[in-house]
C-alpha positions in Angstrom: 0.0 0.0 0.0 1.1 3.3 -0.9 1.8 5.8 2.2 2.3 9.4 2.1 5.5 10.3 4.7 5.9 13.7 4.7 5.2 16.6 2.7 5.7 20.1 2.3 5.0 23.6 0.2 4.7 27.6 0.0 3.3 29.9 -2.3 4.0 32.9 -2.0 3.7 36.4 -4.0 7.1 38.3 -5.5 6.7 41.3 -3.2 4.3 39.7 -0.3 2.1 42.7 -0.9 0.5 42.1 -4.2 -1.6 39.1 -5.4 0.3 36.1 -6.3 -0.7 34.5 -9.4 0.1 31.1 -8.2 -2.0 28.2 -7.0 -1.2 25.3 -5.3 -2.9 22.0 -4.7 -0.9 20.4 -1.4 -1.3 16.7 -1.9 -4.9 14.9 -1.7 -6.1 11.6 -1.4 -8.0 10.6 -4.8 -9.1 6.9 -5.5 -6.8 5.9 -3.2 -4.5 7.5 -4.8 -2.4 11.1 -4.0 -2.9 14.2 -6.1 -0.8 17.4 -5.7 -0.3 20.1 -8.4 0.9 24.2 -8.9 -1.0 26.0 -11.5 0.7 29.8 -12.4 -1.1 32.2 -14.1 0.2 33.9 -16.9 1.6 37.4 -16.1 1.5 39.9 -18.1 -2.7 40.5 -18.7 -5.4 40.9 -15.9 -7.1 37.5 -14.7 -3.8 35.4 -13.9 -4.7 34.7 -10.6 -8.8 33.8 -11.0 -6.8 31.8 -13.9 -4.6 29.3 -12.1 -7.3 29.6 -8.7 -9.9 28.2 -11.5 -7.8 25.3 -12.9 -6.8 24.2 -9.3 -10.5 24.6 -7.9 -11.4 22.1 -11.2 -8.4 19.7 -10.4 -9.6 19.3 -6.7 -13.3 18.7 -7.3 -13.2 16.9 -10.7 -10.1 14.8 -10.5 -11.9 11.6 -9.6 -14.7 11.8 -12.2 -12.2 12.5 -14.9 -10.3 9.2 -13.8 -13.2 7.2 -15.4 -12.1 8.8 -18.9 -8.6 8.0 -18.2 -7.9 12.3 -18.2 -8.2 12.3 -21.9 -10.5 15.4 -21.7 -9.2 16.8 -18.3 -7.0 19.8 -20.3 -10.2 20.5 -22.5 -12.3 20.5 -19.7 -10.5 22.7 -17.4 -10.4 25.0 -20.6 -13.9 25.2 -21.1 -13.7 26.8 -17.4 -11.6 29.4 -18.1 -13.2 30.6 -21.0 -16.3 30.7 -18.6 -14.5 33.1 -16.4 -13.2 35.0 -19.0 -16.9 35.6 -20.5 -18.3 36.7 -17.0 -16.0 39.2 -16.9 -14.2 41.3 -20.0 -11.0 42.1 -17.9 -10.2 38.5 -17.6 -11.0 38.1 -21.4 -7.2 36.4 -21.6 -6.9 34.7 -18.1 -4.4 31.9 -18.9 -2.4 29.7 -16.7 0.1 27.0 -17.1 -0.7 23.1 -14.3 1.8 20.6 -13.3 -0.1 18.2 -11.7 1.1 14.4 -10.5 -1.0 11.9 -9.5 0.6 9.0 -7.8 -1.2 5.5 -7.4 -0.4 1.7 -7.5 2.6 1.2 -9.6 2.7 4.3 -11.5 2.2 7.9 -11.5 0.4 9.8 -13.7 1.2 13.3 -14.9 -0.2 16.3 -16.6 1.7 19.1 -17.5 1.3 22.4 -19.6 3.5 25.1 -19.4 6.8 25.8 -17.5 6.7 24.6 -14.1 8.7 21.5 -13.6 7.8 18.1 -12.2 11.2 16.3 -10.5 12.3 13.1 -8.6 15.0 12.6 -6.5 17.8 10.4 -7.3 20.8 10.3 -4.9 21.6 13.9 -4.3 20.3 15.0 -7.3 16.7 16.7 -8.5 16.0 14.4 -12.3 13.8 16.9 -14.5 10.6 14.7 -15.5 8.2 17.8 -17.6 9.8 19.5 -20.7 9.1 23.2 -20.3 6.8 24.6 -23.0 8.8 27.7 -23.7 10.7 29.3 -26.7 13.8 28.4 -25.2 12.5 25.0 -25.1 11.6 24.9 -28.7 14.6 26.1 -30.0 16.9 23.3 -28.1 14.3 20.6 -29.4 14.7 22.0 -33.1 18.4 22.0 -32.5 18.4 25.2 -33.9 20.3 26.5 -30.7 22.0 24.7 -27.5 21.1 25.0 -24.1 24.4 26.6 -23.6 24.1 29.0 -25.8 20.5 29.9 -24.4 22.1 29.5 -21.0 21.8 33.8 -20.5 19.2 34.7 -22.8 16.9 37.3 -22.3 12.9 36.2 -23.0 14.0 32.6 -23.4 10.6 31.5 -20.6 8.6 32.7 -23.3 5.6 30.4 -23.1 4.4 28.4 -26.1 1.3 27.2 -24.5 -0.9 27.7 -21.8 -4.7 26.9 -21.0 -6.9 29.9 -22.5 -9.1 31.3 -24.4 -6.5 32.6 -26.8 -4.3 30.5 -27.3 -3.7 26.9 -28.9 -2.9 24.5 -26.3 -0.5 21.8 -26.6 -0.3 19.3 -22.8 1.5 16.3 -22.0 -0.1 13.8 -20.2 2.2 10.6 -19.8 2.3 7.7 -17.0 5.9 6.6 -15.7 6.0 3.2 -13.6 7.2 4.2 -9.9 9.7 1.4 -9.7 12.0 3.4 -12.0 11.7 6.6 -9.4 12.0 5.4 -5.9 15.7 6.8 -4.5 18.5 4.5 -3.2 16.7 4.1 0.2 13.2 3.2 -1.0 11.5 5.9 -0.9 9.5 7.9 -3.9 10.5 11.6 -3.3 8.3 13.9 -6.0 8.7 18.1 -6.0 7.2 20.2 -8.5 8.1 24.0 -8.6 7.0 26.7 -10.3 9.9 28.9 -12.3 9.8 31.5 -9.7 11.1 28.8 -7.5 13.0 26.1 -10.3 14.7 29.5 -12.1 16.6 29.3 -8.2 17.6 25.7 -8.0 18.7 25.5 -11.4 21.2 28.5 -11.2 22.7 25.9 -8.3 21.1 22.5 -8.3 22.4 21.2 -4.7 21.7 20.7 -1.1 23.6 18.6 1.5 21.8 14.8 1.5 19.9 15.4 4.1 18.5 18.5 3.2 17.1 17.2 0.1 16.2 13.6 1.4 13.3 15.4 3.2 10.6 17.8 2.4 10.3 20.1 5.3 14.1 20.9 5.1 13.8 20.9 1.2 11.2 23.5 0.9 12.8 25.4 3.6 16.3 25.7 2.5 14.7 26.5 -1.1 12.5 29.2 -0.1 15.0 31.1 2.0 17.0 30.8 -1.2 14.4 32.8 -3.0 14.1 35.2 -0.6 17.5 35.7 -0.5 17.7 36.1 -3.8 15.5 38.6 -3.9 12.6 36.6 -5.7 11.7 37.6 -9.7 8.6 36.5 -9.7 5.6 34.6 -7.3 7.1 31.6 -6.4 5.7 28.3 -5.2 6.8 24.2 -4.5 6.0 21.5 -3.0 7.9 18.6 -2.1 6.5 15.1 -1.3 7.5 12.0 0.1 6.1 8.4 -0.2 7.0 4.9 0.5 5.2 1.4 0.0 
């Protein structure tokens, strides 16, 4: 039987004044099964936040019906929300948001992903990248047409490709990966999915001690006063979770 350890998150806004367009989904029991997602809205037009608020609201009350269809139409379905909200109201007329979401059960997990937050595992002392980010940096590397190197200090390369709106074309992943191939040297399954306000800081410096990263409270905590440190860029969010049979 699957057991949930120990998990852990924040969400937070850039500034801690103003509204952060992040949403989080700390890990639920679905089907006998765990759920946990981040949903960012898209910055830049009005309606970010009511954006990614909308597709975790849908996530957390849906999730289990939309099992039975095998999540073929969960993207399509969530979108069909957001263009709802975006016809109740004409300032959220191009409310988008980007959702990582991971749902773990039996022998596998399933994930859904659209956008540039990033699902991981751990893997010794080290954070394995599981999503491709839907970005023009991305798109470039995968036509070969540049090399991540060479993008390594690009300006605009998060440019997002897709995203769930009204407006825009939307291109998801949703993939199932057997567990067996995740769980770390000790046993354990150890899942953390960040938005890029939060993976933009690990990836400039992708390490913590061991133990710091063999558990979520110390993860999330040693991450997020990185951030802060920093100072943050942009709203930032994670979570970290930890599971074992």
């Amino acid at each position: 039987m699957l057991n949930l350890i120990s998990a852990s998150f924040f969400s937070c806004s850039k500034d801690g004044l103003n509204m952060n367009q992040d949403t989080v989904l700390p890990p639920i029991k679905v089907n006998n099964g765990y759920l946990f997602a981040i949903a960012d809205g898209v910055g830049g037009y009005t309606g970010g936040s009511e954006a990614s608020q909308c597709v975790i609201d849908y996530l957390r009350c849906k999730f289990s019906k939309e099992l039975e269809y095998s999540l073929d139409n969960l993207f399509d379905n969530i979108r069909k929300k957001i263009i709802e909200l975006s016809e109740t109201n004409r300032e959220l007329s191009n409310a988008a948001s980007t959702l990582t979401f991971c749902f773990v059960k039996g022998n596998n997990i399933h994930i859904g992903h659209i956008g540039d937050c990033r699902l991981y595992y751990k893997r010794e002392n080290k954070l394995l990248q599981i999503t491709k980010d839907h970005t023009l940096h991305q798109s470039y590397i995968d036509q070969g047409i540049f090399t991540a190197r060479q993008l390594k200090n690009v300006k605009g390369k998060n440019i997002l490709t897709t995203a769930i709106s009204k407006n825009i074309e939307m291109k998801f992943d949703i993939f199932e990966l057997p567990i067996k191939e995740l769980i770390d040297e000790f046993g354990y399954l150890m899942l953390f999915i960040m938005s890029d306000g939060a993976h933009s800081f690990w990836e400039k410096r992708p390490r913590f001690s061991i133990n710091t990263i063999s558990e979520p409270s110390r993860y999330i905590s040693s991450i997020k006063k990185r951030i802060e440190n920093g100072p943050p860029v942009d709203d930032y969010s994670a979570i970290a979770v930890k599971l074992h049979y």
